[in-house]
N, C-alpha and C positions, 0 to 999 in steps of 0.2 A: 312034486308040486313046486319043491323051490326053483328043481333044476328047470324046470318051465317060466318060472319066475325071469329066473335070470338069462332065460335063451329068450325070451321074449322082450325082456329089458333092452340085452345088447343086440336084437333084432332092429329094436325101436331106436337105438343110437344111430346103428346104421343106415336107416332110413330118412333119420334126422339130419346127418352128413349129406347125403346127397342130397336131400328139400333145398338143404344150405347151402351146397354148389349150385343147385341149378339156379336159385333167386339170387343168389350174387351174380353168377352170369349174366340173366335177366336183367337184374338192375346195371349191369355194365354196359349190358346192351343200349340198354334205356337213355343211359346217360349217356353215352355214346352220340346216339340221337339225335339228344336235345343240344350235345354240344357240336354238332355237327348242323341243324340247323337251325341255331338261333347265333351260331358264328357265321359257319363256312357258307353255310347255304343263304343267311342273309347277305353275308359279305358277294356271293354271289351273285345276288340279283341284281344288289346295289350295283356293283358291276357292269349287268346287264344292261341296267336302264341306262349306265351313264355310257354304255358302246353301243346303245342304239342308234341305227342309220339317220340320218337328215334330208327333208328336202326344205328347199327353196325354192319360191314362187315369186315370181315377177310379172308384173300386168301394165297397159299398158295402150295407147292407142298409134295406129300409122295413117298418116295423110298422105293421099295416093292420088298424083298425077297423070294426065292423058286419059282417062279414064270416064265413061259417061257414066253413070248410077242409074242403075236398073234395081227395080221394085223386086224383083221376084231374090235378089239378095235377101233381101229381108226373111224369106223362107228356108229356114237351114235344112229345109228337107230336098232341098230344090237342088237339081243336076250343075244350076249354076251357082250355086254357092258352096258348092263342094268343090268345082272343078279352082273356085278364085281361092278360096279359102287353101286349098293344095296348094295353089303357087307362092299363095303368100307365105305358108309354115316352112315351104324347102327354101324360100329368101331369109328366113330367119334361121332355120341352122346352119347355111352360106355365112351368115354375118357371125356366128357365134364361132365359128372356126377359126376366125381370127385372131383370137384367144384361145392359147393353150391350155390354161384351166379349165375355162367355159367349158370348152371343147370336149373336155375330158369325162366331166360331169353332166354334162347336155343330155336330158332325157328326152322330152318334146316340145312343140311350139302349138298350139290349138287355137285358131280364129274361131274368135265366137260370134261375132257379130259386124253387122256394116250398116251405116248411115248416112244420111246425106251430105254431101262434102269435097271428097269421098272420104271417108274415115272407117277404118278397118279396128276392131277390137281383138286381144289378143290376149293369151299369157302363155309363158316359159317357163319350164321345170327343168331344174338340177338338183338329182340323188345324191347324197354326198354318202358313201361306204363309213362305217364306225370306226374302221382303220384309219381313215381320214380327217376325222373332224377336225383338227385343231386346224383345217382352211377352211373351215366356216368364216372367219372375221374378211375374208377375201372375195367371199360373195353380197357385195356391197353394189347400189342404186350405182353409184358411180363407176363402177369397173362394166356392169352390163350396159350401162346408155353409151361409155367410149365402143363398145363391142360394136352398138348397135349404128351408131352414127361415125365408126370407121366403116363399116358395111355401109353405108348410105352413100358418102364419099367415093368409095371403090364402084359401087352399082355408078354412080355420077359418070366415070370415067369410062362404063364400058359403050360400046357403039350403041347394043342392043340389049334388052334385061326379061323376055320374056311378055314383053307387051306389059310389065310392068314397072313403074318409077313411084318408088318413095320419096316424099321429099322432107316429111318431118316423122319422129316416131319418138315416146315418151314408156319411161318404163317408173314402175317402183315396188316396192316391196308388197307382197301379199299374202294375206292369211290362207294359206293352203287347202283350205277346208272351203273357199270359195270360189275356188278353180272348178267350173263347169265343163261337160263337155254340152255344146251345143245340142246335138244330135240325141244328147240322153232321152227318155221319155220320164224317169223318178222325176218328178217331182222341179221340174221346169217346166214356167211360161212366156209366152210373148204374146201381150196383151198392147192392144188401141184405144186409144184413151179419144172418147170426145164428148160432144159438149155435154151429152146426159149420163149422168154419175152410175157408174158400176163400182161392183163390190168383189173383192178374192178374200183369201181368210188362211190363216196359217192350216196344218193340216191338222185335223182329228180338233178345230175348233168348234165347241167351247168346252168339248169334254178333256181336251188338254191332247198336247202335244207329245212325242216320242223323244227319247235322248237320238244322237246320233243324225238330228235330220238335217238335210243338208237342201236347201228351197232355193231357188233361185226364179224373180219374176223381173220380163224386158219388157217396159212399158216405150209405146212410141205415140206419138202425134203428127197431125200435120204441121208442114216445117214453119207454120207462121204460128203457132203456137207453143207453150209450155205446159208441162205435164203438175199437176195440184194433189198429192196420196193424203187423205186424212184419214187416221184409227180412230175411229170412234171408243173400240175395244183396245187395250195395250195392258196384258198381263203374263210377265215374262219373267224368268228365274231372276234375283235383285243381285246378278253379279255377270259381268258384262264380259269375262274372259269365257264360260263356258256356255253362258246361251244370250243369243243378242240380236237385233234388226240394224243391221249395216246399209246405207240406201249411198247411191253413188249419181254425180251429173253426169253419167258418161253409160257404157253399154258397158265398161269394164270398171273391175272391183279395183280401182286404182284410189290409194290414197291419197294421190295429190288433187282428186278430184270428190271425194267424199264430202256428200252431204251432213251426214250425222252418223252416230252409232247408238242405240239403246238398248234397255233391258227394263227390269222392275216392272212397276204397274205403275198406271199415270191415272188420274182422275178424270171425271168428264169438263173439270174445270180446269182444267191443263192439259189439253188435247196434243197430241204429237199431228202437225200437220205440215209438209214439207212444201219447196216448189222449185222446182229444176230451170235451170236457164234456159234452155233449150229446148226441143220434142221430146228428149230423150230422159229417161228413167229408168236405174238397176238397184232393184231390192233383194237382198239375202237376207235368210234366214238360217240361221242356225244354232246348231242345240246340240250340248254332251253333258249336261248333268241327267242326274237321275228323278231330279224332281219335276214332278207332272206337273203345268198349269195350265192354261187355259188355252194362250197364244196370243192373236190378234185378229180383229173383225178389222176390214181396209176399206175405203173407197175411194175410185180417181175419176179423175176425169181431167178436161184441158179450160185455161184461161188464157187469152190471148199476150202475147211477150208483152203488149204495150201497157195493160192491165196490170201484170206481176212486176212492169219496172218501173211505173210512174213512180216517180218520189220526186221531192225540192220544189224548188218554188219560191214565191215573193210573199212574204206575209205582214201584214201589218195590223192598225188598231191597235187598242189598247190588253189584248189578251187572245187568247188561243192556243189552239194543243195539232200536235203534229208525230207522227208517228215513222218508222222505219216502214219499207215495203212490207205491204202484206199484213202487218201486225196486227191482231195476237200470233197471227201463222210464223213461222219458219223464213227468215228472209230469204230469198231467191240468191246463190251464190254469184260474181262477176255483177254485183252492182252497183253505179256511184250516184252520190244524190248531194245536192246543196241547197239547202233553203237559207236564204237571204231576209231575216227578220229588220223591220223598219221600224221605228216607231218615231211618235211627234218630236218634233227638235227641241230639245232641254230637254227629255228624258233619257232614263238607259233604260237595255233590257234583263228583266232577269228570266235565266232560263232553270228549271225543276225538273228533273228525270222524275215520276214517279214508277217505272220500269227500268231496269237496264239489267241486261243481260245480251252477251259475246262471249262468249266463255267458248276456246277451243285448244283441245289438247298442243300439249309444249311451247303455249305463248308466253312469252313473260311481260308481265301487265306494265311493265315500267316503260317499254317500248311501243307494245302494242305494234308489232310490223306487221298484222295481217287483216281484220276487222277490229274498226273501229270508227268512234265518232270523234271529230276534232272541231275543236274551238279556242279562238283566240291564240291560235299554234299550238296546242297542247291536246294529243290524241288520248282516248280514253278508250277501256275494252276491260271482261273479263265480266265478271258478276258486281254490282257496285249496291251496297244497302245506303248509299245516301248519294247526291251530285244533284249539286246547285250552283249555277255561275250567273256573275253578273257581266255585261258588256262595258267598257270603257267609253264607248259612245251612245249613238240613237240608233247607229247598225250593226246586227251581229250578224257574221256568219256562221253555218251548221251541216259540215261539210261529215257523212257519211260512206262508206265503204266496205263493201265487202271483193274477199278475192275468190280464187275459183273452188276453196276449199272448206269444207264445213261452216254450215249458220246454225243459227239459233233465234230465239224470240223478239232478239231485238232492243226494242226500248220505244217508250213512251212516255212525250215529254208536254207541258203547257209552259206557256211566257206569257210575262206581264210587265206591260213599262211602267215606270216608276220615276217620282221626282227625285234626282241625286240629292237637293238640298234638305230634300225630309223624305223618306224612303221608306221610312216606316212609321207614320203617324202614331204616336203614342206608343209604339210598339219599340224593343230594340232591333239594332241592324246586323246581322252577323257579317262578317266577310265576306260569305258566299253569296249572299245578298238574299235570303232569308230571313222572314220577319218572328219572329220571337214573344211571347211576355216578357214585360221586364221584371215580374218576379222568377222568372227562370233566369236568370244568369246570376254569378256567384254563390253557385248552388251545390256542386259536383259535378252535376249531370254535365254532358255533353247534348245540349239541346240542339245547337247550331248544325254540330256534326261536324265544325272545322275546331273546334274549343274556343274558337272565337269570343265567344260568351262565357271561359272564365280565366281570360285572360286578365291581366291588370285585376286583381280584385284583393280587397279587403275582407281576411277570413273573421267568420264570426266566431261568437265562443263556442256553439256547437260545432264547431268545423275543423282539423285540422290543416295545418297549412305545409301543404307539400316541400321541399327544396327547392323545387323548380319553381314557386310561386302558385300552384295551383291549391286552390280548396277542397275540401274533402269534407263529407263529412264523416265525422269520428265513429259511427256503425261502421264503418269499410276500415279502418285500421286493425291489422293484424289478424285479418280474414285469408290470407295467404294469396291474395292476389292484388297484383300492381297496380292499386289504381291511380295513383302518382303517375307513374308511366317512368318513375325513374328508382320507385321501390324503398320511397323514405316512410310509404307508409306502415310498411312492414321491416324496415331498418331495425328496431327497438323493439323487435317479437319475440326473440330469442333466450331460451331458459339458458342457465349457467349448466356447467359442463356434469355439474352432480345430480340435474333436473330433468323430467319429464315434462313436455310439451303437450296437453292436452290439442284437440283440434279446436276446441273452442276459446283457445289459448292461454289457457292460464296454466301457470309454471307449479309440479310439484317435484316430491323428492324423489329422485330417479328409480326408489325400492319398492314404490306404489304400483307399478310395470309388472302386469303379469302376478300378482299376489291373490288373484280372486275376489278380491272385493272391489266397489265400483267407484275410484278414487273422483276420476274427470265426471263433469256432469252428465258428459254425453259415453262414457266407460270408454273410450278410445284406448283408455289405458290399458282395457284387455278383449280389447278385439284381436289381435294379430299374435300370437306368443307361441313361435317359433320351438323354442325353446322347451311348450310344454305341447306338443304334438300328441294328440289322442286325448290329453286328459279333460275333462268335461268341466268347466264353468261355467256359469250365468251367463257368459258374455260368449261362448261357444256354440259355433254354427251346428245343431242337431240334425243329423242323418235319420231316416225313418227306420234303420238298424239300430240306433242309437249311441252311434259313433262320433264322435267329436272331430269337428275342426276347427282351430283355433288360423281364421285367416280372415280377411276384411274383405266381405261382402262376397261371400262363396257362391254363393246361388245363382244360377244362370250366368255363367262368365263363360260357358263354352268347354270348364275344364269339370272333368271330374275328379272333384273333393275325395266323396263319401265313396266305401267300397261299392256300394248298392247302387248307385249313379244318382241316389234321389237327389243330388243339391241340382242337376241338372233335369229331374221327369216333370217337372213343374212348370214350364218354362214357355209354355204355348200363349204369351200375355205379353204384353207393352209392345207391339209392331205396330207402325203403320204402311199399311200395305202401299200406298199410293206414295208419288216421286212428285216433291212438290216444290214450284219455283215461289225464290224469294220475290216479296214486293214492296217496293222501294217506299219507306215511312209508313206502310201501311199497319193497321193493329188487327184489323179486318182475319180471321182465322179461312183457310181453304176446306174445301170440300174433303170430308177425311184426313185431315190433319191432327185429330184430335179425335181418334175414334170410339175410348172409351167415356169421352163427355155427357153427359143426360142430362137433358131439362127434365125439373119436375111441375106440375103443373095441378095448382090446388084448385078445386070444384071448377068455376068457368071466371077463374080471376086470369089466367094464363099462366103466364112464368114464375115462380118463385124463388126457388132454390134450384143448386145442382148438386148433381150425383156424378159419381163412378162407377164404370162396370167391370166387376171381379169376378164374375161367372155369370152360366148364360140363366142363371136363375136370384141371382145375388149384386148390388147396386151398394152401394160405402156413401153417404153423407154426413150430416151433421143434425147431432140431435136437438141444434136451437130449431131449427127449422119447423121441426113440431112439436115445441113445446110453447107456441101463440094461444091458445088454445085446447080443450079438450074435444074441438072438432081435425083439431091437424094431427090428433092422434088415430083418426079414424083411417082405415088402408082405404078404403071405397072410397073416399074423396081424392085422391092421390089419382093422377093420370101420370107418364114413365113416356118420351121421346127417346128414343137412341137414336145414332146417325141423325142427326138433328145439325141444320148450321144455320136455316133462318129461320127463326119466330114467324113466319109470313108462309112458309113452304114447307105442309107436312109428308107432301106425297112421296118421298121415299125412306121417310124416316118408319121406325117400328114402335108403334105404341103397343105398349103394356099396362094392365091395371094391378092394381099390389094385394098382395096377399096377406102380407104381416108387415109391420114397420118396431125394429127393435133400437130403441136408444137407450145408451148405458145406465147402468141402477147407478156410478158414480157424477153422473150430469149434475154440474153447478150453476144454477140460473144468476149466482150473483158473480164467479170470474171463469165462467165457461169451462169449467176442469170437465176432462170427459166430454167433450164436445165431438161426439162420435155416432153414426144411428147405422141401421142393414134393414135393407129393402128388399122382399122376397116379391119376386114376381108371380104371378099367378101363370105364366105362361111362358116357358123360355124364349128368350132371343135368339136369332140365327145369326152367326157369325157370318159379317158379308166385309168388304173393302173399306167401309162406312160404322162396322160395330164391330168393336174388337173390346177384348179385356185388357188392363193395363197391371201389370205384374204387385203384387204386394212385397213390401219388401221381411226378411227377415227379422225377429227380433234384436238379432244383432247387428240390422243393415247399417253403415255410418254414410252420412251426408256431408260432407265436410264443409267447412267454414266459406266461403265463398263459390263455392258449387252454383255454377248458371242452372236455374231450374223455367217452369214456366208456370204459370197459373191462367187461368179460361173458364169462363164464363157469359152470360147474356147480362149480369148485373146492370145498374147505372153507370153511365160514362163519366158523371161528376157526382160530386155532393146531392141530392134533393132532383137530381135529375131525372130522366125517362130510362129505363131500360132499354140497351142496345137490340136490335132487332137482327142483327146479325154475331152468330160469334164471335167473342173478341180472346185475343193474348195476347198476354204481356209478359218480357223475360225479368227475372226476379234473380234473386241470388240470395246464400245461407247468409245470414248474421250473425255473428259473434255474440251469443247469449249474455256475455255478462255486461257488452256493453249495451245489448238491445233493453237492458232492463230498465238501465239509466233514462231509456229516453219513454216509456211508456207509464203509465198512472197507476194502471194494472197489475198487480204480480203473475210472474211466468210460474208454470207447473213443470216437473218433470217430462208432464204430457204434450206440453206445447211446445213450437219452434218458431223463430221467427225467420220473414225472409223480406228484401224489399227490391225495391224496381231499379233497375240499372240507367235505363232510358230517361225515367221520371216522367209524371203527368196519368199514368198507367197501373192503375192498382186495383187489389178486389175489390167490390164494393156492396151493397145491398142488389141482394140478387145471385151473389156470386157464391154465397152461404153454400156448405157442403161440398164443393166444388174439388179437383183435382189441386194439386201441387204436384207435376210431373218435372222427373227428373231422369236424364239420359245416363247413362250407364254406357260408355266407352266398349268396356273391355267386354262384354257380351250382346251390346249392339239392342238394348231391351230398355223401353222405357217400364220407372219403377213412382209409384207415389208414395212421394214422402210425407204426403202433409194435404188434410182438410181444411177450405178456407173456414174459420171460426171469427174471430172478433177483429178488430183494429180499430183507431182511433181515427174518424173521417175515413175517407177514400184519395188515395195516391197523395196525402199531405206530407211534406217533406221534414224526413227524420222521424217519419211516424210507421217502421213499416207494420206490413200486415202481420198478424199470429194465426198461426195454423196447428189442426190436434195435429200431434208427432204417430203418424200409423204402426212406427215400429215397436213402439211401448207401447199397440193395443195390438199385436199382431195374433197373438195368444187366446183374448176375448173375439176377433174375429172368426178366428177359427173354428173355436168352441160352439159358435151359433151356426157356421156356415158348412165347416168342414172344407172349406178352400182356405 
């Protein structure tokens, strides 16, 4: 038995030996592997991508002499546009010969199109080998149009050229992806536009579009007309490199002649509608992302050239408004316009953009060398949030332009003459020659919008008094932003070198940093600690693993924190779907601009309060709102708007009635502490373009000290005033806690924050109660609310600003009821 023992022992070693050779093997194999491809095999691919092949596309149109224009061109199925189209692609490899590189690289030349003229459409491809790249920099607009217009020169000189003569021909660079062949049958059309309106549509819309798709539509007119595309519909990936509507003046996808390019979604209240110079119109579409949306709904039709080009003119009287071709549409490219304003002699004029918008890729707005409006010699273009001039006489010119390449909305302006000797009766004057209160100047604000109005001024004792001579007041010092504009008001912000810098500025001793306890008011002190990675504080972003991350404002930034990815599964909140233009002094809020806004709406009084939507069952306001009352505690009286923008207009908005109304057990009726309530809907909301949820932010989210946020609601536009009928917003910014305290009657809570108006004259007010405090978030592209409107001292009174509950020190009691 022993000797079995032990022949079974050293049986079992031996068996043990080889276990252990083979899993070493194994694991050398293994590691092998992994060191083979997470080096060589990465390093390879890497490789790969960067010696993959090139091409280059060039597009482009030729104006073609001796030649009559025949209709049946127009049909690229036709015997004779194939036999023209032929002669013209072997004259373009003739020309590209010319050049030895070209030459070299030259794959094909395809006409795609002809129109009246005669004008021939075209583009040329060269493949560039991976071996070759580094002469990419050599396939430049300028080396192909010498190619192309030394070929036109040489054709010049020959007797005879095929019963064909070029006399002009334009090339430029082009997106590859929008090289057609005519003759394809995928997904190309050529469509007739006239006076009664038709409609095309992306494809697979409105159940959404494919990646990969490549659309192309050639809209023509007769030649005494121009072609009008309006999208009713426009919902398209929100990023314009991989899926986008490129539309062109021309039959070819030529940059120098491009209309517009977009993407995103747009509203019905900022329509995409375009209008070609010409008969002619080319719309592409195309798509390589992987996310499905809807598309586009399109309709065209023609307005006559004299219609899409009327502008300028002689205007007089005491007032009136004048507008860019076409406007609110899309100006028509190749247009000039002057209007000649008169008014009675002793007066000047003053002219107000309440619109402007030119904006087109690689202008530099100081020039403005392509569209633009000029007055009194000085051209103007690009996006403008303020422009008001005055004339030096009783006539002003308003000399307009656009060239052949990309428009936009335009601008829309009124004028009014004015006595120079008193210009603004009882009113102040600014510069621009905008009339003002005169308790708005000497104020901070920038009312005028030139500073005009605080120039020369006497600071009061609230105020500090900038280097430069400007006023401030002492809320905006040492909020970390310039408003000095020369940075004296944050000069004197800075802790000593053994100190800690709170965000809300006050100075401690540099050993408070990362110690776990909550030194600053706002703990900035241990939001971010490097230093103690993984380890769990109060002030540590929590993973649903329950993991720590010690970094500022983790949640929805796009990266992931936590191993489990939860800082980022949360994150389906604060978008707004729709692409919204600026409008010049307006407060007036756009059609989903504001999507997770609610009016609430008590028995048949109408507006009272607003909310926010945090889920499609779940709404965040303020618990003053119903504590009027043991009737405002009741859910049955309560009616719920979402997508709501006028008080006058419910028919697309979603009413809900309420189920539960929860306001906190710590609610203070004598200094609003706790000023927090949750509204459960009886009925989910359906997320549309118009209702969305806006992100909550973490317990440990920080706001920092002059952070632009915004605040929105229907409230009063002034003190004792009417409730606005349309939504309004106003941009707001963080204030420095310790000095907001100085200036309110009230004491501040931990729970509260303050923020005030930048602009001035614009504040929450009755009405506005419960309402959003939204705030943009940069680095994950997500708006977050920081803050319920709650109490303040008056509405928009200066050095008064608003108080709001702080959501991120209720983020927890949120939770708790809602589980969002």
């Amino acid at each position: 038995m022993n000797n079995r023992e032990k022949k079974s022992s050293s049986s079992s070693r031996t068996l043990g030996i080889v276990i252990g050779v083979l899993v070493a093997i194994i694991i050398a194999a293994v590691a092998a592997f992994l060191i083979w491809f997470f080096v060589f095999k990465k390093d390879e691919s890497q490789s790969s991508l960067l010696s993959s092949p090139s091409t280059r596309v060039f597009s482009g149109h030729m104006r073609l002499a001796q030649v009559n224009y025949d209709e049946r061109l127009e049909d690229t199925s036709s015997q004779e546009f194939r036999d023209f189209a032929q002669k013209l692609q072997e004259e373009l490899e003739k020309f590209y010969q010319t050049d030895p590189l070209l030459t070299k690289y030259y794959t094909k030349s395809v006409v795609t199109a002809f129109s009246e003229g005669v004008l021939a459409y075209y583009w040329s491809q060269f493949d560039i080998p991976a071996s070759d790249l580094e002469m990419l920099p050599e396939f430049s607009e300028e080396r192909i149009l010498d190619a192309l217009e030394g070929g036109i020169q040489k054709q010049r000189r020959a007797i005879q050229l095929n019963d064909v003569k070029i006399i002009e021909i334009s090339a430029s660079a082009t997106d590859s992806r929008m090289a057609r062949i005519p003759t394809a049958e995928d997904c190309f059309y050529r469509l007739e536009a006239e006076d009664v309106e038709k409609m095309f549509q992306s494809p697979g819309y409105p159940s959404g579009y494919q990646a990969k798709t490549r659309c192309q539509w050639q809209i023509r007119a007769s030649v005494e007309n121009t072609v009008i595309v309006n999208f009713p519909d426009f919902d398209i990936e929100d990023d314009c490199t991989d899926d986008f509507v490129s539309i062109f003046d021309s039959l070819s996808p030529d940059y120098s002649q491009a209309i517009t390019k977009q993407c995103g979604q747009r509203p019905p209240s900022n329509p995409l509608e375009v209008v070609s110079s010409g008969n002619i119109m080319l719309i592409n579409f195309i798509t390589d992302s992987s996310v499905q949306k809807p598309g586009f709904n399109a309709t065209y039709k023609i307005i006559s050239k004299a219609e899409a080009q009327t502008c300028g003119g002689q205007l007089s009287g005491s007032h009136g408004v004048f507008t860019s071709p076409l406007h609110p549409k899309f100006y028509p490219p190749a247009v000039d316009c002057k209007w000649t304003i008169k008014v009675a002699d002793g007066s000047k004029v003053r002219v107000k953009f309440n619109m402007f918008r030119m904006k087109e890729p690689g202008v530099d707005v100081s020039n403005c060398h392509k569209d633009y409006v000029k007055i009194m010699g000085t051209k103007y273009c690009g996006e403008l949030s303020s422009l008001s001039l005055t004339s030096d006489t009783n006539v002003l010119d308003v000399i307009f332009h656009s060239d052949e390449s990309y428009t936009d909305k335009g601008f829309k302006a009124e004028y009014t003459a004015f006595d120079p000797k008193n210009p603004c009766p009882n009113q102040f004057f600014c510069a621009n020659g905008i009339c003002i209160s005169k308790n708005l100047t000497c104020d901070g604000w920038n009312d005028c919008g030139d500073m005009s109005d605080e120039k020369t001024c006497t600071c009061a004792s609230h105020q500090f008094k900038c280097e430069n001579g400007l006023c401030k007041p002492k809320l905006w010092v040492c909020d970390s932003v310039d408003d000095c504009g020369d940075r004296s008001d944050e000069a004197q912000c800075g802790c000593e070198a053994n100190q800690w810098r709170c965000t809300s500025g006050v100075c401690l001793p540099q050993d408070v940093v990362c110690n776990g306890k909550k030194d600053c008011d706002d703990g900035s002190d241990e939001a971010s600690c490097e230093n103690a990675q993984g380890m769990c504080t109060d002030f540590s972003f929590k993973c649903a693993n329950q993991q720590c991350v010690n970094k500022v404002n983790a949640e929805c930034d796009r990266v992931n924190d936590c191993s489990d990815n939860s800082d980022e599964e949360t994150c389906d909140c604060g978008t707004r779907p729709y692409k919204l233009n600026r409008i010049v002094g307006g407060q007036n809020a756009e059609l989903g601009e504001w999507p997770w806004q609610v009016s609430l709406h008590y028995q048949n009084q109408g507006h009272v309060c607003g909310a926010s939507i945090i889920s499609e069952k779940w709404l965040l306001s303020a618990s003053h709102c119903f504590r009027y009352s043991q009737d405002f505690e009741v859910p049955g009286n309560w009616r719920t708007y979402s997508g709501l923008q006028s008080q006058t207009t419910f028919d697309t908005a979603q009413l809900r009635n309420v189920k539960r109304i929860i306001t906190h057990s710590g609610y203070n009726d004598f200094n609003y502490d706790y000023d927090i309530a949750l509204m459960e809907l009886e009925e989910p909301l359906e997320f549309t373009k118009t209702v969305q949820p806006i992100c909550l932010p973490a317990a440990t989210h920080v706001f920092p000290m002059g952070m632009s946020c915004w605040v929105t609601g229907w409230g009063v536009l002034r003190e004792q005033g009417q409730l606005a009928k349309t939504l309004q917003k106003a941009s707001v910014k963080m204030i420095n806690e310790t000095v907001c305290r100085e200036y309110l009657s009230n004491p501040l809570t931990s729970r509260m924050l303050c923020s005030g108006i930048l602009s001035g004259g614009v504040d929450a007010c009755q009405g506005d109660s419960g309402g959003p405090l939204s705030c943009y978030e940069e680095s994950g592209g997500k708006w977050f609310q920081a803050g319920v409107v709650s109490w303040g001292e008056g509405c928009a009174r200066r050095n008064k600003p608003g108080v709001y509950t702080r959501v991120s020190m209720l983020r927890g009691w949120i939770k708790q009821h809602t589980g969002v």
